[in-house]
C-alpha positions in Angstrom: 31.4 -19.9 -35.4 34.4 -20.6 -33.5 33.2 -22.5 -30.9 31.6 -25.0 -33.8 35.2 -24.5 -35.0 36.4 -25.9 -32.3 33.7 -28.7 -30.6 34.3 -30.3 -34.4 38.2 -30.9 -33.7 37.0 -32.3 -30.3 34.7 -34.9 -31.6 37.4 -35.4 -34.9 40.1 -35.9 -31.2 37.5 -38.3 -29.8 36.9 -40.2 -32.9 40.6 -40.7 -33.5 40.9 -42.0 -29.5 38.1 -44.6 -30.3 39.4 -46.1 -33.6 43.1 -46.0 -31.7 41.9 -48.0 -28.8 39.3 -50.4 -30.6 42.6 -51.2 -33.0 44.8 -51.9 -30.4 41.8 -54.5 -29.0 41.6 -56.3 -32.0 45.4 -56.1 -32.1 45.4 -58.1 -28.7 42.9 -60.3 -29.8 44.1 -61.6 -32.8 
């Protein structure tokens, strides 16, 4: 249980990285 614990705050870490990056992109673009 508490490695599912913890792999679901990586991917919630991951997530967070992706929206961060693809916002800055469309930041630059526009």
């Amino acid at each position: 249980m508490n490695s599912q614990k913890h792999s679901k705050k990586l991917v919630v870490r991951i997530n967070q990285a992706i929206y961060s990056l693809m916002y800055k992109q469309a930041k630059d673009i526009s």
